[in-house]
N, C-alpha and C positions, 0 to 999 in steps of 0.2 A: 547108668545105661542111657537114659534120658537124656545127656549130655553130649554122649557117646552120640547118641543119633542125630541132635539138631548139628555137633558139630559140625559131622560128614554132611549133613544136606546142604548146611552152606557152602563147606567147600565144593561140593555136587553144581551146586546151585550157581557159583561163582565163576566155576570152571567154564559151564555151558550160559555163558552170561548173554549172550542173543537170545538162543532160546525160552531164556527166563521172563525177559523184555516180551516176547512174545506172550508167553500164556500169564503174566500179570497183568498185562494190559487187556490180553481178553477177558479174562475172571471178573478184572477192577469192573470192565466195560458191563458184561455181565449182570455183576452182582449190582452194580447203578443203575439199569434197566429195573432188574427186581424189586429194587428197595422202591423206585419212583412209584412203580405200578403198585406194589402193596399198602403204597400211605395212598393211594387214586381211589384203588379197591375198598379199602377202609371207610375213605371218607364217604365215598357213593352209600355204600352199604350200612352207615350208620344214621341216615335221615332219619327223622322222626323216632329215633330210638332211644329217645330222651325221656319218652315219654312211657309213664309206668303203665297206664291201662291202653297202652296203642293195638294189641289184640283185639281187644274189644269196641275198637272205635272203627266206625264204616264212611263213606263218602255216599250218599243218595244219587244216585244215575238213573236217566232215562236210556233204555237201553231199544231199539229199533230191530228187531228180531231177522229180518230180513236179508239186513247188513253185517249182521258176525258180531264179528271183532270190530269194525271201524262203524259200529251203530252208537256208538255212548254219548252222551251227552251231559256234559259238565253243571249247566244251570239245570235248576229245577223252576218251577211255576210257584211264584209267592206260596198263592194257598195252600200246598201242602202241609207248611209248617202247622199251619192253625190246623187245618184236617187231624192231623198225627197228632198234635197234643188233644184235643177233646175226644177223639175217638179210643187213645190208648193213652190213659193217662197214668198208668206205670211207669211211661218213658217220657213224661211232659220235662221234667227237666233232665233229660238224656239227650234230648234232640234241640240242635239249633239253626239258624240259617243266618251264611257270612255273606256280605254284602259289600264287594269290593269293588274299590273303586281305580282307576287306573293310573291316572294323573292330576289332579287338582290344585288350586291356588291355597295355600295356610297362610291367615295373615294375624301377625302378634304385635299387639301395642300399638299405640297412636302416633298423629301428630310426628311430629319431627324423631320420634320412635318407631317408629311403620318398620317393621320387618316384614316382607313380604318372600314365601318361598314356595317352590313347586314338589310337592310330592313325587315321589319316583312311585314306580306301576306298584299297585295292589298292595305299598307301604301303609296306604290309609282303607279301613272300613268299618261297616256298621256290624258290630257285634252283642251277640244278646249273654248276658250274664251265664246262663247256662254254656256258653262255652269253656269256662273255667270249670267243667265237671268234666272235661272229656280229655285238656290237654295240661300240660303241666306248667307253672309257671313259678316265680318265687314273687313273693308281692311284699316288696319295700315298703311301700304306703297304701292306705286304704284296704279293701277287702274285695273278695270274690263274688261276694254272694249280693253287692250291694253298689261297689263304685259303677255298674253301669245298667242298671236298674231304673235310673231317672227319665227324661229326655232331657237332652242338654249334656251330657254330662261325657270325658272321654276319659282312657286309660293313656296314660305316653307309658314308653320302654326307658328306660333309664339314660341312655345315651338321648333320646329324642326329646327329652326333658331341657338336656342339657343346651341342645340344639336351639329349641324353639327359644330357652328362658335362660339360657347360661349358668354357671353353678349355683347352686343356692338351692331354694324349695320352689318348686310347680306346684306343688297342691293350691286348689285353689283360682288358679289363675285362669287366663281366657284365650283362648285360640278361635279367630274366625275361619270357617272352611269354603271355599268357594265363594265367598261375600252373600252367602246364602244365610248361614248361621252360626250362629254362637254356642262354645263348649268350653265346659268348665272340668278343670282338670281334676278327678276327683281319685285318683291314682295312680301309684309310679310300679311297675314290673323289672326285674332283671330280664335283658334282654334276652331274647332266647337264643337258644346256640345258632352258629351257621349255618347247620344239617336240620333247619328246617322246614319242611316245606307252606310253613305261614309264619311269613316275611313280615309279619304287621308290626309297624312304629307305632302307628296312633289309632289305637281303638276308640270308634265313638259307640254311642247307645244305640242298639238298634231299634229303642224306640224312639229314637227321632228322625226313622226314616221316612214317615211320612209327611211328615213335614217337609225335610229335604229334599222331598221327591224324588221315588223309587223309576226306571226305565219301564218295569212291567207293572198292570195292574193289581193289587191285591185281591180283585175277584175271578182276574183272567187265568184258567185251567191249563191255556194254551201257548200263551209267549214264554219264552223262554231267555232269562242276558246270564251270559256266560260267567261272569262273578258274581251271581246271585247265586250261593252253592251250597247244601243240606250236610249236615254229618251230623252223624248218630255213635251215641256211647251205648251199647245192648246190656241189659242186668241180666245180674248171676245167674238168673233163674229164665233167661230167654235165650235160645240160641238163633243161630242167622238164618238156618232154615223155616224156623215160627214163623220169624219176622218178616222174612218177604212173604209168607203167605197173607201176613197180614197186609203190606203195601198193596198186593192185591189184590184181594176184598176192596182196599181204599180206593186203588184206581177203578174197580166196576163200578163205586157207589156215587165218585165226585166227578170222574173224566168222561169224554163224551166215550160212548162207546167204540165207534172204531177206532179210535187212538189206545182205547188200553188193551183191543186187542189186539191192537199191531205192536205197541211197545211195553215194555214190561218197569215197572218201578222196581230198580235193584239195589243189592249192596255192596260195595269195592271196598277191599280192608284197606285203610289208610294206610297199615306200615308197606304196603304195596302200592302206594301212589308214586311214590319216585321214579318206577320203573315202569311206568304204563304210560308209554313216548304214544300211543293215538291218545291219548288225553291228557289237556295241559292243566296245570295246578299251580296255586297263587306265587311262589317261587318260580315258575317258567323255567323250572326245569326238570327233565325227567332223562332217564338214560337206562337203557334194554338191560336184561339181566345175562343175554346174550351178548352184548357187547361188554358188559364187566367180564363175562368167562373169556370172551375174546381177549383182551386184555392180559387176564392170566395167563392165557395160551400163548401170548408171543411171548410175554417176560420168562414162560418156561422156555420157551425154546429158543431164548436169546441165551440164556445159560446152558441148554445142552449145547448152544455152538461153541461155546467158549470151552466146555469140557470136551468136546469132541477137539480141538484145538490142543489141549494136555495131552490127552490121549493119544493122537496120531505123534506127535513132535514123540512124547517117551516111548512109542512100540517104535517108531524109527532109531532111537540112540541104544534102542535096549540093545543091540546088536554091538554096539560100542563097549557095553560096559559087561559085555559075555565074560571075557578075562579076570572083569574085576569080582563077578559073584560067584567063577571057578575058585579063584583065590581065596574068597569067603566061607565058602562052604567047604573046602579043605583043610582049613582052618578052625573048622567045628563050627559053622554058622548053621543054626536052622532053619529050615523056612519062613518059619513065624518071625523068628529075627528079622527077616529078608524083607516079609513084608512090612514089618513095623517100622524099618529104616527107609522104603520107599514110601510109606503113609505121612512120614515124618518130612520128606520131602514136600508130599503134594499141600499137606499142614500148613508148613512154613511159606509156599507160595496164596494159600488161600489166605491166612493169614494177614500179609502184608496186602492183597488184593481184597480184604473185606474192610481194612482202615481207610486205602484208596478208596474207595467205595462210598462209605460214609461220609469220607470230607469233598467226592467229586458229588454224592447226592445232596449235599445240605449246599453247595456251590447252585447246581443248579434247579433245586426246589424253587425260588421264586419265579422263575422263567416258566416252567413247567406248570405253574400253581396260576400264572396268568393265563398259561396256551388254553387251558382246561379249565379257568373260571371258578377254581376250587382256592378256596381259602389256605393259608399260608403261615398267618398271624402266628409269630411267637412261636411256631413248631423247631425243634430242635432234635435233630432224630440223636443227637448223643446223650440226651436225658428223659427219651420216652422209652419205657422200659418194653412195650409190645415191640419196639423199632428194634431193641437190641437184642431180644428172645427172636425176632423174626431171622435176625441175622445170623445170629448164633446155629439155628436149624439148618440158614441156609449154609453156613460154613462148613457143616457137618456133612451135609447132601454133598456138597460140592466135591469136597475131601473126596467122600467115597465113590462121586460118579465117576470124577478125574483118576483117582489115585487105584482104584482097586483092578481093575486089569491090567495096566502096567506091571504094577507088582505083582499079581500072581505070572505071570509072563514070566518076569525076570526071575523070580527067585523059583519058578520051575526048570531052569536050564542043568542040564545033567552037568558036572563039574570036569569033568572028561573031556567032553564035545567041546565045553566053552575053554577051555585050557588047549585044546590042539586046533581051535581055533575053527571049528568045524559047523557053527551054529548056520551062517549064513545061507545053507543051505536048505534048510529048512524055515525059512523066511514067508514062504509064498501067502502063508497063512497071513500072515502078521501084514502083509502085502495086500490084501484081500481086505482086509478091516477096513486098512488105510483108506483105502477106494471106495469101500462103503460108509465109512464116517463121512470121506468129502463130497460120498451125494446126500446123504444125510442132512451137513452143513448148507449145501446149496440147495436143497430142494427148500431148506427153511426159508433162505432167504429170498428166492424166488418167491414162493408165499406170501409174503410179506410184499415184496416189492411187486407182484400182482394184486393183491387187496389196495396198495398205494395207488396203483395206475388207473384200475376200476374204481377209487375212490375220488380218484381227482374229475374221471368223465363224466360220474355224473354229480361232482359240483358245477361242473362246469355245463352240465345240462341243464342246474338248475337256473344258472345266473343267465345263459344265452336263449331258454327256449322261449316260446311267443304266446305271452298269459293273456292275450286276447285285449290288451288295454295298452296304453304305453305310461313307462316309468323314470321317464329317464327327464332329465329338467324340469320336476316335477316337486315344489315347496306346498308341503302341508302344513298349517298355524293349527293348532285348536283354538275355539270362540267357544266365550262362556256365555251361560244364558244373557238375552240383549233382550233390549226395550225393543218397543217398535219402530222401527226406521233408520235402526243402528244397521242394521245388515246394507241395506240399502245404500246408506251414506257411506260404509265404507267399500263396496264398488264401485261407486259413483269417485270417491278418490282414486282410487288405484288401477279403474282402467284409461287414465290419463297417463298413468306410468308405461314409456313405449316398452320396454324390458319384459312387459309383461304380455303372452297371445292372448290367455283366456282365462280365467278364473269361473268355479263352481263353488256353492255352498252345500256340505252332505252331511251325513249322520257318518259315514263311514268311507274311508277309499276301497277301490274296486276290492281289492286283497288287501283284509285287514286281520288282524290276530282277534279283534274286540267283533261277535258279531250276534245279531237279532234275525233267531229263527222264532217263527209261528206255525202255522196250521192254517185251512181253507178250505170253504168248500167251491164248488164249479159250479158254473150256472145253474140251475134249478134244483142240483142235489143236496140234501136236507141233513146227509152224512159228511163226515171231514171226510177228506181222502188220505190213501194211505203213505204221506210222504211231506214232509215241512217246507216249507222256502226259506232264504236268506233274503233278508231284505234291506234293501238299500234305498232310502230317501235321501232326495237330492234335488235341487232345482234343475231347470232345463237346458242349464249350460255343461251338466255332468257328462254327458256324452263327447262333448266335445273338446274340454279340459282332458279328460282321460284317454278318448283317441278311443272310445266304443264304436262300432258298427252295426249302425241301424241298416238290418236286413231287409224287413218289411215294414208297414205302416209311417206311423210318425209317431215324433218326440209328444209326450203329455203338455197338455198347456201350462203356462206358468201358474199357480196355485198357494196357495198359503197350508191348505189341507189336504187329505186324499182324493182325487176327481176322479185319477185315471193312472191305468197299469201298465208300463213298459216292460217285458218279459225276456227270458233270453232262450236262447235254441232247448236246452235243457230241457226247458220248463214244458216246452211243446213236445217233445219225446215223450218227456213223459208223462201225458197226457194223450198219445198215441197220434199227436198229427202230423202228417209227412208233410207238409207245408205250411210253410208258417204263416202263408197270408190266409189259412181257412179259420186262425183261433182268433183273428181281428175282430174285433163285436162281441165278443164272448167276454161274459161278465165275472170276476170273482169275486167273492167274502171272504176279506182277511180276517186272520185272528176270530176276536169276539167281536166286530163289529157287525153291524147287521145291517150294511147297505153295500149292495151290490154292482159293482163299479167296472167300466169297460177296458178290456183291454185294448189299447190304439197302437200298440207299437211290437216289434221282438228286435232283441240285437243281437248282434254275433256272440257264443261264447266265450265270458273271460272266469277266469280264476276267482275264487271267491275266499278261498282259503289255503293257505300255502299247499307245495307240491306233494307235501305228504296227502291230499285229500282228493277225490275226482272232482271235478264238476258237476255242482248239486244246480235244481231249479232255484232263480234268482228275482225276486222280482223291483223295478226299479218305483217309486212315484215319488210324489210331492210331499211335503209333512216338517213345515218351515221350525215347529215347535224343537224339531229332535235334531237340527244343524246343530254340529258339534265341531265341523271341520270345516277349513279355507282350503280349498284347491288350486294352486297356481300352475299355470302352463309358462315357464320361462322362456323365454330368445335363448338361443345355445349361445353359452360364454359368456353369461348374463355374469355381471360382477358381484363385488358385495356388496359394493355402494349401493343396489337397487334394496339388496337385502333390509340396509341401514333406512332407505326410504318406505319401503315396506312396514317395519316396525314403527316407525314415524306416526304413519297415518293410522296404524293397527292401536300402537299406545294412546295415540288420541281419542279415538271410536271409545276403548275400553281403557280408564284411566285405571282404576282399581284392580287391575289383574297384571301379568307379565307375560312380555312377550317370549314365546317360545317356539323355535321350527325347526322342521325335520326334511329333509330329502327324501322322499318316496321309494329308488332305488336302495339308498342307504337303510327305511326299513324293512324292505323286503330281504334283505340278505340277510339282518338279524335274527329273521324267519327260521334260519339254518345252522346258527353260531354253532348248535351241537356238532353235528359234520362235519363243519370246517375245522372246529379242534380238535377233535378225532381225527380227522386227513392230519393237522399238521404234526400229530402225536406219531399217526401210524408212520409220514415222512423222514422222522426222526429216529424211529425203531426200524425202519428198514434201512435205513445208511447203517445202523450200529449193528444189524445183523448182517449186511455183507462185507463191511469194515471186516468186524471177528473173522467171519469167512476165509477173507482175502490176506487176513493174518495167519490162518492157520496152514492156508494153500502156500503162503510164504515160506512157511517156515518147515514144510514136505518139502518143497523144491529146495529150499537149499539145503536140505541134508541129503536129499539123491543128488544134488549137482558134487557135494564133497563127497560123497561115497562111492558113485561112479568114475571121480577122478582120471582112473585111469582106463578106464574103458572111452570117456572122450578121447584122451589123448590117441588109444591105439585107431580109431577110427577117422580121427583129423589125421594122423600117420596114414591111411592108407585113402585119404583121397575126399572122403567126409568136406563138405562146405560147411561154413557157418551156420548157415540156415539148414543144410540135413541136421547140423546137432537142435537149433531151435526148434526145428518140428519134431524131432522123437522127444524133446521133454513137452511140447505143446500138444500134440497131437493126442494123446492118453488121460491128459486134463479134458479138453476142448469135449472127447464124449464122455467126459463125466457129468461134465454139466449140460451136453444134448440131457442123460438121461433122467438127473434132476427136473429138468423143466419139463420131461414128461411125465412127472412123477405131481410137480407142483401144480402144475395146468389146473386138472379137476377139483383136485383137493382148495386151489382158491376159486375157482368157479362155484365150489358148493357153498364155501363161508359168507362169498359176496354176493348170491342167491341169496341165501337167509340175510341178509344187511340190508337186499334191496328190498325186502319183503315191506318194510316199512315205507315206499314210496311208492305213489300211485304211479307215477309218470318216470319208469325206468329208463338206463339209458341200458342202449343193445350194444353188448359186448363182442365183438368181431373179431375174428383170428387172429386179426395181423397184431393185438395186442399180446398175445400169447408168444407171438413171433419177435415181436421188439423185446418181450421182457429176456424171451433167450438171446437175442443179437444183445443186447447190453451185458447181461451177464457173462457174455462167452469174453467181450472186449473187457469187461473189469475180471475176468480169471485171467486172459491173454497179457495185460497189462503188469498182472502181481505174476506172472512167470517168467515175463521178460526178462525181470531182472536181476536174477539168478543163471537163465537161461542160456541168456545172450552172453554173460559174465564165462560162464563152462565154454560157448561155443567160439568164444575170441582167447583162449587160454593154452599160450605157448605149449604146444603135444610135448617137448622134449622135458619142461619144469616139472608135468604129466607123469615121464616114463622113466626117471630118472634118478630115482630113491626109490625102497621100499620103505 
């Protein structure tokens, strides 16, 4: 019987060989959407789940009460760590604090041996023994409880062993970091998976960060550096509600008072760190759990367009094959038969379009796996058995979205009607679906191709709008700590170089990902206030390398240490002064320092931290110790050669380090990479949801253009134009998809509402985009009717009326 039916469905299948082309290619199309987004879905969803006690592990936040959601703050202030281990020493080896670092020089071996290499971001940092209690690792050589215990001493990952020292054994050996200090390799780890969000190659001891010298002070309550970062593993016998009560107790006993009553010491579960896009984590990446559902949501409804596709094309032919299930069911056929032989059909087309499927997803997984930054290595979706259960489900799904009202359709027709040939008349139903699957189809892809369009404006908000500084010809070096006179001597070379306007020496560019918030109090008051600063040291050429606007007062005098405070508009708000010349003379306390120093200048407002963030108080001075950065202002079209000169003088200055630079422009955009590969994700799935679309709209109009045959003909007989037949097949589409895009309008207004949620600086969405995405839509539905359309409306009337 089994045979019986696959026979008939190929010959079904063969018969109507267009239409088959049609819905395999939607399915294929389809089912390749799904399978990309469930290995996307998977891998997001599986960060940090490596790890056996990650329920029990927390992230240490200072959290700003004031501010909601966008109050968190990533670093913690040294002292806590020692706070929490003596005060609760339950948890003294539960809690540790990582110390990371961004980019730095590794230098291995001597002499005419000298490797010399630069760390990629948060690759390298200082970690304390007690992290091996919280996260999981396999450890090749050496021990947990003891390789990083010493000072001196670091952990490499297996690969970075290989790296630094080539095959053979690291234990043992020596790696200088920053020409600072020396570390002796005292263990080898399995690397840890991709899906994790602590990237660390080279663990050193974090007790030789004192030595190396930490950014904040070990007895400062109040500065804060961003990969300076707390996590806690909670025991069995503590839960999270205890234990923030007890952070704060800690914060009333050690912090100043109004800081711990404005901000709260809290706890973030780490298997939730991935998804928590306002706060960034040592992998620099995070992605909304609202936009993985989003994700879901179109690869669903990239497959109901393709089902919806089966669907219309078989309630259009059922009408063809009325004769053939009078005959069947005459014949003794039962309905159950009826439908088992049309399930068998839509089987065999899902079938061949889940192999398609397979060999089109594993084609374009590495493209896909670059767009989205997600790893790729060695996946094989023909021998991961969740790839082939996933398929299998969807096979099944698909079967029955596609296949089951067709067939109960078909094999409901009474055998009488369909034998006198009488069904057509009762169509209107079946007529009615049709019209409502194809707004169905285009309202999806309207959706989609209005999330595309609102996604694209505000990239493009984010790349053209005006961050209060200028970015553009703009070469950043990092400089490693320098003797005295080194800064100097290399100015004194390079602004000989005519290529070059201006150059600044900083801790930080205007907008930077890496940034030094504190605490202050204001002239005479003996309290902090309720609110941090960003702080930007820089010499006095920073203003004018970056293209800031000095409002009021003047630039702070040249300085080696702090004298004097340059502020920005911000800062005077919120402080409550309408004018920015009345805070001139007013003195502040930064941090922990205890001298009170003038403010002389305010500048215009610029951006301090990318666009997902507002504009916080900033304050600019002098503080020669913490120059980490070269600023260059380029000539536009400035060559490489200057580049080549550049490094010349730079390698001279610092012979022991490597030259490395960045375009300012180019990392502000990296700022965004999440968005941009999303846009080009969503770009991608909305061609492939009105492609299917426009396949299914295809393959309606031509089987009305052959079924109406003779109804063209009698109406070109009596006078009909060309174009009267192209508008009655156009005209009945054209408001179908009016009434899709009134249907999709809101529904993507609401999604890209919740998407823009995560940006401070939205861009304002205007009708007229609502209005384009229906003119394009109506021109790609008018396009795929043409050519059927126009084919009926040019078609000799007598070839028409001249057989039955």
């Amino acid at each position: 019987m089994i045979k019986n039916y696959l026979i008939t469905s190929f010959r079904n299948l063969r018969r109507n060989w267009n239409f088959t082309i049609i819905n395999v290619t939607g399915l294929t199309l389809g089912l390749t959407c799904c399978l990309l987004i469930f290995f996307t879905v998977r891998y997001e969803l599986s960060f940090d789940t490596h790890n056996k006690h990650i329920d029990q592990v927390y992230r240490l936040s200072i959290h700003n009460k004031a501010n909601g959601e966008k109050g968190y703050m990533t670093g913690m202030p040294l002292p806590v760590l020692a706070a929490l281990r003596s005060d609760y020493p339950e948890i003294k080896n539960m809690v540790t604090c990582i110390y990371g670092i961004r980019e730095v020089l590794v230098t291995i071996g001597e002499g005419k041996n000298l490797k010399k290499l630069t760390s990629a971001s948060y690759a390298l940092g200082f970690i304390g023994p007690e992290y091996f209690n919280l996260l999981d690792y396999k450890w090749l050589k050496g021990s947990p409880a003891t390789s990083l215990s010493n000072p001196g001493s670091v952990v490499l990952t297996e690969s970075q062993a290989v790296t630094y020292f080539g095959p053979g054994n690291a234990m043992g050996k020596t790696i200088r970091v920053d020409n600072k200090m020396n570390f002796v390799v005292t263990g080898i780890i399995q690397d840890p998976p991709v899906t994790s969000s602590f990237p660390f190659t080279t663990m050193l001891s974090f007790s030789s960060l004192k030595e190396y010298g930490a950014f904040t002070s070990w007895d400062d309550w109040i500065s804060t550096y961003g990969g300076g970062q707390m996590y806690m593993r909670l025991p069995e016998n503590m839960t999270e509600q205890r234990m923030e009560r007890n952070l704060a107790d800690l914060s009333k006993k050690y912090r100043d008072p109004k800081a711990a009553a404005e901000t709260d010491l809290v706890l973030l579960p780490v298997k939730d760190m991935h998804f928590m896009t306002n706060m960034q984590n040592y992998a620099g990446r995070t992605i909304s759990k609202g936009m993985i559902w989003s994700m879901v949501l179109v690869g669903i409804f990239i497959l109901i367009t393709a089902c919806v596709n089966f669907i219309n094309l078989a309630t259009a032919q059922a009408l063809r094959r009325a004769k053939e299930v009078g005959v069947r069911k005459v014949l003794g056929s039962t309905r159950g038969q009826l439908l088992r032989q049309y399930f068998s059909e839509t089987g065999v087309l899902t079938f061949v379009s889940v192999l398609l499927a397979l060999i089109l997803a594993q084609i374009a997984l590495p493209g896909v796996a670059e767009t989205l930054n997600i790893s790729s290595k060695g996946v094989m979706f023909f021998a991961d058995p969740s790839i082939l259960v996933f398929l299998l489900i969807m096979a099944v799904v698909t079967t029955f979205l596609a296949g089951f009202y067709p067939a109960l359709v078909v094999s409901g027709y009474q055998p009488i009607l369909a034998l006198k040939g009488k069904m057509r008349t009762s169509g209107g139903g079946q007529a009615n679906l049709r019209r409502g699957l194809i707004v169905l189809q285009f309202t999806i892809s309207q959706v989609v191709l209005l999330g595309t369009l609102i996604a694209y404006m505000q990239m493009k908000h984010f790349r053209t709008m005006d961050l209060g500084f200028v970015k553009d010809e703009i070469v950043n070096v990092p400089v490693p700590e320098q003797n005295p006179g080194q800064l100097e001597r290399l100015r004194a070379q390079l602004e000989n170089e005519p290529g070059i306007k201006s150059m600044s020496f900083s801790s930080f560019t205007p907008m930077s990902g890496s940034n030094w918030q504190t605490a202050f109090t204001f002239e005479n008051d003996k309290e902090l206030l309720d609110f941090e600063v960003v702080m930007r040291p820089a010499d006095t050429s920073y203003v004018k390398t970056y293209g800031l606007t000095l409002i009021a007062g003047r630039m702070y005098l040249p300085a080696d240490t702090i004298r004097e405070y340059v502020i920005n508009e911000a800062f005077v708000q919120k402080l409550g002064f309408k004018n920015p010349e009345d805070i001139l003379g007013k003195r502040l306390t930064i941090g922990g320092s205890d001298h009170k120093l003038p403010i002389v200048g305010v500048v215009k407002n610029f951006n301090t931290y990318s666009l997902h963030r507002e504009i916080i108080p900033c304050v600019l001075t002098s503080l020669r110790s913490n120059y980490s950065t070269l600023g260059m202002k380029l000539a536009a079209g400035a060559s490489p050669a200057l580049i080549s000169k550049i490094e010349n003088v730079w390698s001279a200055t610092f012979p022991d380090y490597l030259f490395k630079y960045t375009f300012l422009d180019q990392t502000l955009n990296s700022f965004y990479q999440k968005e941009e590969r999303l846009f080009e994700l969503f770009k991608i799935l909305a061609g492939i949801a009105i492609f299917i679309g426009c396949l299914g709209l295809y393959g309606v109009v031509a089987f009305m253009a052959e079924s109406r045959t003779k109804e063209m003909g009698i109406r070109k007989a009596v006078g009909a134009s060309a174009l009267n037949i192209f508008g009655l097949f156009s005209l009945d589409f054209v408001r179908l998809v009016v009434v899709a895009l009134v249907i999709a309008s809101p529904v993507a207004w609401y999604f890209m509402s919740e998407w823009q949620q995560d940006f401070t600086y939205k861009v304002n969405v205007s009708w007229w985009i609502y209005v384009l995405a229906g003119i394009f839509a109506i021109i790609i539905a008018m396009i795929t009717i043409s050519f059927q359309s126009i084919k009926a409306a040019l078609t000799n009337p007598v070839t028409a009326l001249r057989s039955e």
